[in-house]
C-alpha positions as a LaTeX table, in Angstrom:
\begin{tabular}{lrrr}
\hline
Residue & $x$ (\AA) & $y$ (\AA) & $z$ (\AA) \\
\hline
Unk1 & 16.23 & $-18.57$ & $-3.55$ \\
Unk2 & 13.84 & $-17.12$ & $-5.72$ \\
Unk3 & 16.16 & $-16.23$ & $-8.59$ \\
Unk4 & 17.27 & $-19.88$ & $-8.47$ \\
Unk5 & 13.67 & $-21.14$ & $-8.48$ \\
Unk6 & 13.02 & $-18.55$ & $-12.03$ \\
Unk7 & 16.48 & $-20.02$ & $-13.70$ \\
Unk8 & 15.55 & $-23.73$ & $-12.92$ \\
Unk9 & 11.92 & $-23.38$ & $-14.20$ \\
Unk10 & 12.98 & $-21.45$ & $-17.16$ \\
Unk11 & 15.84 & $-23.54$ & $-18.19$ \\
Unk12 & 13.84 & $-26.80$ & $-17.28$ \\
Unk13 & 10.70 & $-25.38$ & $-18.82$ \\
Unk14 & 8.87 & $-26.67$ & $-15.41$ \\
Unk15 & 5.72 & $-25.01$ & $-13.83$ \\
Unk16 & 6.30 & $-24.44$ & $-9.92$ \\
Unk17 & 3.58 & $-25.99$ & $-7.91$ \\
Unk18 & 1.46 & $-22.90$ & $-6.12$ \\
Unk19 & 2.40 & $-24.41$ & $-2.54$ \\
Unk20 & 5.52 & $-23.77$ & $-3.72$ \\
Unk21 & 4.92 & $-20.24$ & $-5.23$ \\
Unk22 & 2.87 & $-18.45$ & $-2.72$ \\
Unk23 & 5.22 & $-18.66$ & 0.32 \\
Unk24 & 7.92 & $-17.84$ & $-1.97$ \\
Unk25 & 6.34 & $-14.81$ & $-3.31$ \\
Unk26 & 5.80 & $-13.85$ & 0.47 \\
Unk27 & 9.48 & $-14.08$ & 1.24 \\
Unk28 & 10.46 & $-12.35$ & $-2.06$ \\
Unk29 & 8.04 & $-9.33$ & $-1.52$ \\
Unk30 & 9.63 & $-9.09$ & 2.65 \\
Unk31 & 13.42 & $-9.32$ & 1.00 \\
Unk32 & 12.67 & $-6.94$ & $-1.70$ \\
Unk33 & 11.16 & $-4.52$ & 1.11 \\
Unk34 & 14.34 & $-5.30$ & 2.88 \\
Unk35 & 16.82 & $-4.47$ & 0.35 \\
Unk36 & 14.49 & $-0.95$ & $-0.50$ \\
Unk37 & 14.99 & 0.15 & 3.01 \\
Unk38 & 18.69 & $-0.46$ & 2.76 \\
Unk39 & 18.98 & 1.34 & 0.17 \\
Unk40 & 16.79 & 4.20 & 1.21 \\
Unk41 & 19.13 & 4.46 & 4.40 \\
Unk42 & 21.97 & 4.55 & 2.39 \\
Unk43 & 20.90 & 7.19 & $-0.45$ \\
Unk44 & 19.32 & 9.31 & 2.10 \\
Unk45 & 16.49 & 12.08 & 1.85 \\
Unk46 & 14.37 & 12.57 & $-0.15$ \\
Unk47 & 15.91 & 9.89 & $-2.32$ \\
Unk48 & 15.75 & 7.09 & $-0.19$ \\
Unk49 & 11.57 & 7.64 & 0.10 \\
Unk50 & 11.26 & 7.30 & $-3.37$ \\
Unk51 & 13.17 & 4.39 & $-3.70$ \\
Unk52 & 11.25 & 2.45 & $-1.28$ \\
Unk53 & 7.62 & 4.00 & $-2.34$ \\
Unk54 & 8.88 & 2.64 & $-5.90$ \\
Unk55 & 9.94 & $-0.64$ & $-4.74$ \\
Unk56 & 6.09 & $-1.40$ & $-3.06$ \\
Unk57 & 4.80 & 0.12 & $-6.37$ \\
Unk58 & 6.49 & $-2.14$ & $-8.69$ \\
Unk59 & 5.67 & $-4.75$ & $-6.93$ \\
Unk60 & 2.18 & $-3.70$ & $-6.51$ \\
Unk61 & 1.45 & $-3.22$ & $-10.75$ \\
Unk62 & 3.16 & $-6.52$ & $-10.99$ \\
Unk63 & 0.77 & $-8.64$ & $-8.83$ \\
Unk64 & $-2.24$ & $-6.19$ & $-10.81$ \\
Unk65 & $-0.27$ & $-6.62$ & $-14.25$ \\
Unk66 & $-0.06$ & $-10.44$ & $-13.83$ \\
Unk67 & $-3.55$ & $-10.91$ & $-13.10$ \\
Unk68 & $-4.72$ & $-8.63$ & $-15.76$ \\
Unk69 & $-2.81$ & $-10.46$ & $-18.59$ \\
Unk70 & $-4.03$ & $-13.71$ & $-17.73$ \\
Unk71 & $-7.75$ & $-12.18$ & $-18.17$ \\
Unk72 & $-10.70$ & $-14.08$ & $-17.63$ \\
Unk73 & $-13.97$ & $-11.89$ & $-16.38$ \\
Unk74 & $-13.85$ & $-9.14$ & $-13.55$ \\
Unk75 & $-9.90$ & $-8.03$ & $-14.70$ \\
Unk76 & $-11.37$ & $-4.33$ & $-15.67$ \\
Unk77 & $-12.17$ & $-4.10$ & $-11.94$ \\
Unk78 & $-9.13$ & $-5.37$ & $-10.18$ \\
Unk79 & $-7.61$ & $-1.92$ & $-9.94$ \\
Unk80 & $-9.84$ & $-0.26$ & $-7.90$ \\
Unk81 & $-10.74$ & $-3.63$ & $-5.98$ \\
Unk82 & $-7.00$ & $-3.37$ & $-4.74$ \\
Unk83 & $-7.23$ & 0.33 & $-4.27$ \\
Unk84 & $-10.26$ & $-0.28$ & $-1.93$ \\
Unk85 & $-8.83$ & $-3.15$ & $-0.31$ \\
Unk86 & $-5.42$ & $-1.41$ & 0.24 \\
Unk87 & $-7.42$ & 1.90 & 2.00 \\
Unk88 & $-9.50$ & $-0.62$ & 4.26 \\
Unk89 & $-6.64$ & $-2.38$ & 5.24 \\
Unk90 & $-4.47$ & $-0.19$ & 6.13 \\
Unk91 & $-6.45$ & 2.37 & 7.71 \\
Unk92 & $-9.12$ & 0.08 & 9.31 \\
Unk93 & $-7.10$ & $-2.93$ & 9.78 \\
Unk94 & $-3.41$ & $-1.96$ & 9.88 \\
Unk95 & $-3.98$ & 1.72 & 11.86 \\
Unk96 & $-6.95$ & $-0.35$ & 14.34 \\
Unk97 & $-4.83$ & $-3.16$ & 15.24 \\
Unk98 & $-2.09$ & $-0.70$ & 16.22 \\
Unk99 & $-4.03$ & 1.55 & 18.06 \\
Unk100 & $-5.86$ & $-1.40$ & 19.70 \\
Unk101 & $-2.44$ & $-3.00$ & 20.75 \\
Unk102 & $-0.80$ & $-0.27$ & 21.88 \\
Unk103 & $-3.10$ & 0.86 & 23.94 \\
Unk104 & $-3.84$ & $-2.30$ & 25.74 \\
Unk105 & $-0.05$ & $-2.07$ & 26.14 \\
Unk106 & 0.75 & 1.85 & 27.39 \\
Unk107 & $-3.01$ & 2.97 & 28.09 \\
Unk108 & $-2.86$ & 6.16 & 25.68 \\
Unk109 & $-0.48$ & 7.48 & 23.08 \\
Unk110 & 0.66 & 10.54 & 21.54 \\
Unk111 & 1.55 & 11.50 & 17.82 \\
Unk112 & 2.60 & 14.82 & 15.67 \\
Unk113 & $-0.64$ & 15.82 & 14.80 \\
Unk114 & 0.29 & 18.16 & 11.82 \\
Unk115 & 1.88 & 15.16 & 10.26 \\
Unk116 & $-1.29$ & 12.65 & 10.66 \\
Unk117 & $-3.69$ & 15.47 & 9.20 \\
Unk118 & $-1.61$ & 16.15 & 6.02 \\
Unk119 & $-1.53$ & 12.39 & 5.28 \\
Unk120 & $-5.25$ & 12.15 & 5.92 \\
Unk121 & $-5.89$ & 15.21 & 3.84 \\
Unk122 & $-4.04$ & 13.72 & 0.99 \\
Unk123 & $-5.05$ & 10.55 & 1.27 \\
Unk124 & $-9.00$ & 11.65 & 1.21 \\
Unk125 & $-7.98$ & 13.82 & $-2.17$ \\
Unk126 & $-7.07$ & 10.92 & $-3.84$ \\
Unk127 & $-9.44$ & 7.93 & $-2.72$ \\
Unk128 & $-12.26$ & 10.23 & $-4.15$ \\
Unk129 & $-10.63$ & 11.21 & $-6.86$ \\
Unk130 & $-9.43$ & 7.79 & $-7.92$ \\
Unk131 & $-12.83$ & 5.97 & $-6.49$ \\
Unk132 & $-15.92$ & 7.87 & $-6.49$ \\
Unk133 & $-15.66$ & 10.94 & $-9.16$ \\
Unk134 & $-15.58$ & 8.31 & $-11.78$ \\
Unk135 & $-19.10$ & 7.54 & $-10.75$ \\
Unk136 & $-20.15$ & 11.04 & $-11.68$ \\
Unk137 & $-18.61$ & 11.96 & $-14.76$ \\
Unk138 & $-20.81$ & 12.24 & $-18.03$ \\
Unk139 & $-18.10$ & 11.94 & $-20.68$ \\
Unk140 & $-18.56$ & 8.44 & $-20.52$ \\
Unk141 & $-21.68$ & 6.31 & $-18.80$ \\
Unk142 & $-20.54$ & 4.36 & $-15.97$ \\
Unk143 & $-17.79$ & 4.06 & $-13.62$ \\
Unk144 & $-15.76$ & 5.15 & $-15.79$ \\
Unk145 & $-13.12$ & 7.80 & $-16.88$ \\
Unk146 & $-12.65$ & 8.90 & $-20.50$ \\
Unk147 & $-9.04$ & 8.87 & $-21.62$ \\
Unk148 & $-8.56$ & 12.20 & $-21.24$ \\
Unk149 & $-10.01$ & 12.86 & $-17.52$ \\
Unk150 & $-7.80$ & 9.11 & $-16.40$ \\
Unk151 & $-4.18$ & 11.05 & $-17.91$ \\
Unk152 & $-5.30$ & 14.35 & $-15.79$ \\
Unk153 & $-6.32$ & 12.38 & $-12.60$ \\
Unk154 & $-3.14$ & 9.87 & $-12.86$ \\
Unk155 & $-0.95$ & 13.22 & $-12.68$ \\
Unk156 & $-2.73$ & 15.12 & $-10.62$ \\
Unk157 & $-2.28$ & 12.54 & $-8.24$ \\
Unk158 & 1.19 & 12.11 & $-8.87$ \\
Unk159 & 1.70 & 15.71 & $-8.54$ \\
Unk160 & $-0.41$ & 15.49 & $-4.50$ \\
Unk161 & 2.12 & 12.46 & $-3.82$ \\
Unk162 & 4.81 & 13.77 & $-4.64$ \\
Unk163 & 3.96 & 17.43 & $-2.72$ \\
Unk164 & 3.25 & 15.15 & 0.21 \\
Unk165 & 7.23 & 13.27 & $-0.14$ \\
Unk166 & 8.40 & 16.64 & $-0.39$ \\
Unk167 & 7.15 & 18.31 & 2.37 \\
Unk168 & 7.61 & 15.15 & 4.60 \\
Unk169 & 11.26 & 14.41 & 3.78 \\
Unk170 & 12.38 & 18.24 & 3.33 \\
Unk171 & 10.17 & 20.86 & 4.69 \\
Unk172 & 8.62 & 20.42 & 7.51 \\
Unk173 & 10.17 & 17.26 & 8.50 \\
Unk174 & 9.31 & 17.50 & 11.87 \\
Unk175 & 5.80 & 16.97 & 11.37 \\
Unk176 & 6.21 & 13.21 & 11.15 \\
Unk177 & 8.90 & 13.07 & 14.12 \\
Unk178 & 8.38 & 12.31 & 17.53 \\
Unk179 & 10.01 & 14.28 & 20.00 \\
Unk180 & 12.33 & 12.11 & 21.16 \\
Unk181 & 13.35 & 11.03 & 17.42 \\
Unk182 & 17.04 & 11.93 & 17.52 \\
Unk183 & 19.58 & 10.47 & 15.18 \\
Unk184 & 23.15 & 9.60 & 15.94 \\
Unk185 & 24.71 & 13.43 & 14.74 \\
Unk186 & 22.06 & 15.07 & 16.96 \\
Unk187 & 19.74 & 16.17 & 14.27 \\
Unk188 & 16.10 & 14.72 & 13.95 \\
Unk189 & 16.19 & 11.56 & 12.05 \\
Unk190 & 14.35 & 11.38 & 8.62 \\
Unk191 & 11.05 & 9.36 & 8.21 \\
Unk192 & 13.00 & 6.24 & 6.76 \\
Unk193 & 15.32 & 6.54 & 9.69 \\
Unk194 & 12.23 & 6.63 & 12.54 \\
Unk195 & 10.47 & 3.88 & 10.53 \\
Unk196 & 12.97 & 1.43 & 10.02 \\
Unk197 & 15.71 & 2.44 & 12.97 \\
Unk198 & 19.30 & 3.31 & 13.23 \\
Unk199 & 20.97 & 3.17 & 9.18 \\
Unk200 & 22.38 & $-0.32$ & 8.21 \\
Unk201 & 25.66 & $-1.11$ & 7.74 \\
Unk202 & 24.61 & $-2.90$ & 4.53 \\
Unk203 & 26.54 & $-2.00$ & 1.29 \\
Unk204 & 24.74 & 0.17 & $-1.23$ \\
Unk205 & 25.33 & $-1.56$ & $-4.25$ \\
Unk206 & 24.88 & $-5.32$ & $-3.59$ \\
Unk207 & 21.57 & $-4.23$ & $-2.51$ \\
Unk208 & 20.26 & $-2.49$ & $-5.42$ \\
Unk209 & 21.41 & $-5.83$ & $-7.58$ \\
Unk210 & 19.24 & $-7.45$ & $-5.37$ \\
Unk211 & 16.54 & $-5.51$ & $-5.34$ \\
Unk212 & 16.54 & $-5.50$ & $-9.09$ \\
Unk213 & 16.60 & $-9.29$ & $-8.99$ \\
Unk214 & 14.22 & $-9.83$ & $-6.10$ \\
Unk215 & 11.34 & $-7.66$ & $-7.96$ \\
Unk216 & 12.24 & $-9.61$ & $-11.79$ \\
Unk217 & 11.17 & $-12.40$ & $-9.21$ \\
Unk218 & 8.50 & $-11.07$ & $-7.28$ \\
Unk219 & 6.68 & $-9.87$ & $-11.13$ \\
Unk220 & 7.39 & $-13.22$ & $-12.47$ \\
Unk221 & 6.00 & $-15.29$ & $-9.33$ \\
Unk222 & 2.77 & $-13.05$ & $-9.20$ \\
Unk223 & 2.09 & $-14.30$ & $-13.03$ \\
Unk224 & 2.80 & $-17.74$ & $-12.27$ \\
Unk225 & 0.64 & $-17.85$ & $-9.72$ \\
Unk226 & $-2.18$ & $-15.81$ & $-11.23$ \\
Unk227 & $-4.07$ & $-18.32$ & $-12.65$ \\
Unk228 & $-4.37$ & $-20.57$ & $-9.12$ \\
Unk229 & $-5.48$ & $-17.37$ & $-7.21$ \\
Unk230 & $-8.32$ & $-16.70$ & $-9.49$ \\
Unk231 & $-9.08$ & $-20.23$ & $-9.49$ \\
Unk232 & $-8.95$ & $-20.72$ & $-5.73$ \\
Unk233 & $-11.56$ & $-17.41$ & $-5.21$ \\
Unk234 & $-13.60$ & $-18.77$ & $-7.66$ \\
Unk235 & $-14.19$ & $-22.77$ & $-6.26$ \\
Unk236 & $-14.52$ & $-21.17$ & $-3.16$ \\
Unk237 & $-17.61$ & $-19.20$ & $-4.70$ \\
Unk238 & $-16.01$ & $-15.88$ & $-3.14$ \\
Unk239 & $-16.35$ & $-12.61$ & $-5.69$ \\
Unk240 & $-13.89$ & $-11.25$ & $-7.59$ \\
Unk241 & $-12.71$ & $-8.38$ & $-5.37$ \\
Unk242 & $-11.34$ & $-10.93$ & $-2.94$ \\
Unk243 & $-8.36$ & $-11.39$ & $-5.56$ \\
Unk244 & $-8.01$ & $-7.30$ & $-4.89$ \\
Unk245 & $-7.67$ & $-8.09$ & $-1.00$ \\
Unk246 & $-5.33$ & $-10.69$ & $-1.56$ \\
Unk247 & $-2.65$ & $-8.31$ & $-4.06$ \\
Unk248 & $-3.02$ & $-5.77$ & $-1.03$ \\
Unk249 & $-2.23$ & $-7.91$ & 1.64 \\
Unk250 & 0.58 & $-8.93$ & 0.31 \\
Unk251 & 1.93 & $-5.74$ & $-0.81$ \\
Unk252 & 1.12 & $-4.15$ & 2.40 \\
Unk253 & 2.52 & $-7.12$ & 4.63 \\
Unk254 & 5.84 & $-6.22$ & 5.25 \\
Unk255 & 4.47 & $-2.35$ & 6.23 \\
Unk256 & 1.94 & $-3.69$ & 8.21 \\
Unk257 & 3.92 & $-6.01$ & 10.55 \\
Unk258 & 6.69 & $-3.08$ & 11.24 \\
Unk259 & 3.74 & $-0.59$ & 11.65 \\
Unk260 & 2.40 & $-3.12$ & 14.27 \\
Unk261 & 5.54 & $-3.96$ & 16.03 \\
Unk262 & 6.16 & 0.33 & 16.37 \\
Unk263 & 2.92 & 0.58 & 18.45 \\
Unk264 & 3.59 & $-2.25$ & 20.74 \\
Unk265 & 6.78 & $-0.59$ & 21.22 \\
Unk266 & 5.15 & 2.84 & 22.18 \\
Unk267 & 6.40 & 4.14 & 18.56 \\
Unk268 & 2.73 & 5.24 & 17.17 \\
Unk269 & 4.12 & 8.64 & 15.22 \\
Unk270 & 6.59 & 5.61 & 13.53 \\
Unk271 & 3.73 & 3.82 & 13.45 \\
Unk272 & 1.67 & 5.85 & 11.82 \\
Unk273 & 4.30 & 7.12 & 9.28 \\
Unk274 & 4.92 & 3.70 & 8.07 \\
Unk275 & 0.82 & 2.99 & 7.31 \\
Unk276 & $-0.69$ & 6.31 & 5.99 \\
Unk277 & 2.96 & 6.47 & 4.08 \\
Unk278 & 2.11 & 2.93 & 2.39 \\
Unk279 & $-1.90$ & 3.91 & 1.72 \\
Unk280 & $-0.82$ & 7.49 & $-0.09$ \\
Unk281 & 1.91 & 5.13 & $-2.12$ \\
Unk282 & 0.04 & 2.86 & $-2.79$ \\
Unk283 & $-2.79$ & 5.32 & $-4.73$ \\
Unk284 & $-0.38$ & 7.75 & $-5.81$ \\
Unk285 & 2.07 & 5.87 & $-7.41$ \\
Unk286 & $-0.11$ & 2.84 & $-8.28$ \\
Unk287 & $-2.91$ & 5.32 & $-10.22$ \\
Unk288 & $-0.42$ & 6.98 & $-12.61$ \\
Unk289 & 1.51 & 4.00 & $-13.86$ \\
Unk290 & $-1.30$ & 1.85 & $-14.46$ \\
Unk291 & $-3.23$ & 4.80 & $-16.02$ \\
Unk292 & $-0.21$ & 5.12 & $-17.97$ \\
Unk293 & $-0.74$ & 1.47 & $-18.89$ \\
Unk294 & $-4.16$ & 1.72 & $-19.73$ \\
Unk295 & $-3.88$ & 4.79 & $-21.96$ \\
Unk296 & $-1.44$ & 3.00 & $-23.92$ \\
Unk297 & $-2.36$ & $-0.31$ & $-23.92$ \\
Unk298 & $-6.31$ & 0.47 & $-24.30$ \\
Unk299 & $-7.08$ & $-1.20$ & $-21.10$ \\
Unk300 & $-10.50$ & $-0.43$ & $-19.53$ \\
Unk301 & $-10.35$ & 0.52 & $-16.04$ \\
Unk302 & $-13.32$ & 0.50 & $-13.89$ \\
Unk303 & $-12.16$ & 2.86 & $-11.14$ \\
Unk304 & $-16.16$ & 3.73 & $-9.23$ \\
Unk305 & $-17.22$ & 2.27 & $-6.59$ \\
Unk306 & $-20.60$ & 0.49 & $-6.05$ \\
Unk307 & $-22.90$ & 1.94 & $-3.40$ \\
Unk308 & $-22.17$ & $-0.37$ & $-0.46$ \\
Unk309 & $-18.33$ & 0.33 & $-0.80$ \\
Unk310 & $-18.71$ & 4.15 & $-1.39$ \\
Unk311 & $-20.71$ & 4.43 & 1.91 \\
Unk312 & $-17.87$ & 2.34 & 3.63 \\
Unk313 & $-15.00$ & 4.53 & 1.93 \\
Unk314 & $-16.41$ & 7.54 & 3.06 \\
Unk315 & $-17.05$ & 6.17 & 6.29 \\
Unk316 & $-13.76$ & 5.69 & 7.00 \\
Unk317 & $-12.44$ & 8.50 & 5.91 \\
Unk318 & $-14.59$ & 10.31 & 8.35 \\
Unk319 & $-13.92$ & 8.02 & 11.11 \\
Unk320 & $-10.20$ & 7.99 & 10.83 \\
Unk321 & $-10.09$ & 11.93 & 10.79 \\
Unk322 & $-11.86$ & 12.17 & 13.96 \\
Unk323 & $-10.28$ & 8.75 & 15.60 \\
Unk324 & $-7.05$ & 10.93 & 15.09 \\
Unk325 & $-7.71$ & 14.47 & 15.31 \\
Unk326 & $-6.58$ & 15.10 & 19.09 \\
Unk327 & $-3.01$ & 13.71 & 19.04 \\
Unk328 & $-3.09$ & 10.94 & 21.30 \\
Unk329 & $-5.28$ & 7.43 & 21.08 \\
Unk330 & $-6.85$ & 4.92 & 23.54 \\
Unk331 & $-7.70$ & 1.16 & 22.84 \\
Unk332 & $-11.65$ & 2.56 & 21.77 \\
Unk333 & $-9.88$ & 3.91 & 18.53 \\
Unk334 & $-8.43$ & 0.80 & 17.83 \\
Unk335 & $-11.59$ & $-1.40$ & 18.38 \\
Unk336 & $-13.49$ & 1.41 & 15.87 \\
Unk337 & $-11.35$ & 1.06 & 13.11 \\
Unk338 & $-11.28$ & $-3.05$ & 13.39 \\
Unk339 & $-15.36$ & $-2.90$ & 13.42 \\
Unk340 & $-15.27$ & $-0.81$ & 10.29 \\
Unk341 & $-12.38$ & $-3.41$ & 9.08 \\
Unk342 & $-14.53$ & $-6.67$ & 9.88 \\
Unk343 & $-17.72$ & $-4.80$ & 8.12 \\
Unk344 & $-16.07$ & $-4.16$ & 5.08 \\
Unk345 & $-14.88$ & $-7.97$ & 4.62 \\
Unk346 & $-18.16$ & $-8.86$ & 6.10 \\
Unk347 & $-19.59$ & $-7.38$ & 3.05 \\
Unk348 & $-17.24$ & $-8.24$ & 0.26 \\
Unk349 & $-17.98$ & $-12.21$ & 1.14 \\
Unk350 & $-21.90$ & $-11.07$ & 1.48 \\
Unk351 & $-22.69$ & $-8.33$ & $-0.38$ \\
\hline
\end{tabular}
């Protein structure tokens, strides 16, 4: 549908209304997701991770890439608004609504703890890297890295990402099991397998077609429908950040309704594979490429924090490593992480 939409408006030289866009963006970003995961099945470990984390990615510096090349003022921020936005959601929002659910559901459950802690670890590593050391270098004044110090923080954090892949799809693999994760030739089944269930019957190579196509699509969608986004937040007198929250959502939807669906099923080690796996993607393959971009194209990239969102950062961060530090949650860790959630968008709209 979508690649038929991009031929007709390219041959007809017609602009797509953005009632027409936005749900079809939606549905392109869920089949792309689809097609990723069908592919990661097939390809297997640790190959089939790295598809799929590249798949959100691209998808990801599209929706930022769009928006960035169709300027106006606040672009230089967008990055780390969607960085921000993409921690609070999924940690706060994503991780409390699970924990919340399932526990109204089964009263308490359990997880691999060594798993949880080695996401968290990472995770902190690179939110402060990416979002508040830039408010404390003195190469340049501001929030700001100087070339040099952006290329060494892009790889360093592309070097803690891809440590992290390693040692969850090869090494100690069990640490982001659950016991009773079994696949179908007896062995434990690898984190794409416990996310996403038993492997597809899909074939390989219509799939990566499609997924080629569907993210051509998904790019050219986001920069179609740049311009009424930025529009929209600004009539509605909202700040510019919102337009961060908005590329995160989307990115992180089709994660965030299978993380959801995992806990209501009594599946919170899936779960909670599925959302710290998108958060550490999201900053540690997003970060590189578009510092990549930057340093190339001499983009400025406001990467600190202001005060209010530096408290909340660190906040959470805290929060979430004691929440889940014991190895099994009740419904008062899910309503925490929800407050923390509805403060943060509490204070984007009212700073």
């Amino acid at each position: 549908m979508g690649v038929l939409v991009l031929v007709v408006t390219v041959v007809l030289q017609l602009a797509p209304p953005p009632a027409l866009v936005a749900p079809l963006l939606i549905w392109c970003v869920l089949a792309a997701v689809h097609h990723a995961e069908v592919i990661a099945h097939k390809m297997g470990e640790p190959f089939g991770t790295l598809v799929f984390a590249v798949a959100v990615t691209v998808i990801e510096v599209g929706l930022i890439v769009s928006i960035k090349l169709a300027g106006g003022p606040g672009v230089e921020t967008l990055v780390r608004d969607t960085v921000m936005a993409a921690i609070m959601i999924i940690l706060n929002g994503v991780v409390g609504l699970c924990l919340l659910l399932g526990g109204l559901r089964h009263g308490e459950q359990n997880y691999m703890q060594a798993g949880v802690s080695a996401a968290l670890a990472t995770l902190a590593a690179l939110s402060v890297m990416t979002l508040i050391l830039p408010n404390h270098v003195t190469t340049l004044p501001g929030p700001l890295y100087a070339p040099a110090q952006l290329a060494f923080v892009g790889l360093v954090s592309l070097v803690l990402y891809g440590t992290f892949v390693l040692v969850q799809t090869v090494r100690h693999r069990d640490y982001f099991q659950p016991e009773h994760a079994v696949g179908a030739n007896g062995h434990p089944e690898s984190p794409v397998q416990a996310q996403s269930g038993p492997p597809t019957t899909a074939p390989l190579l219509p799939s990566l077609g499609l997924l080629a196509a569907t993210l051509v699509v998904v790019v050219w969608l986001a920069k179609t429908l740049a311009p009424a986004v930025e529009g929209a937040v600004a009539a509605a007198g909202a700040p510019k950040a919102v337009v961060g929250v908005i590329i995160a959502g989307l990115v992180l939807l089709p994660e965030g309704l299978a993380a959801v669906r995992a806990a209501r099923a009594d599946r919170l080690q899936t779960s909670l594979n599925l959302a710290l796996g998108s958060a550490l993607a999201t900053i540690g393959l997003t970060i590189p490429v578009l510092a990549a971009l930057a340093l190339v194209l001499d983009w400025t990239l406001v990467l600190g924090l202001n005060a209010t969102n530096t408290v909340l950062l660190a906040l959470t961060l805290l929060v979430s490593t004691l929440s889940l530090s014991i190895g099994r949650t009740t419904v008062m860790q899910g309503v925490l992480h929800l407050v923390l959630f509805a403060v943060f968008l509490f204070m984007l709209v009212i700073p």
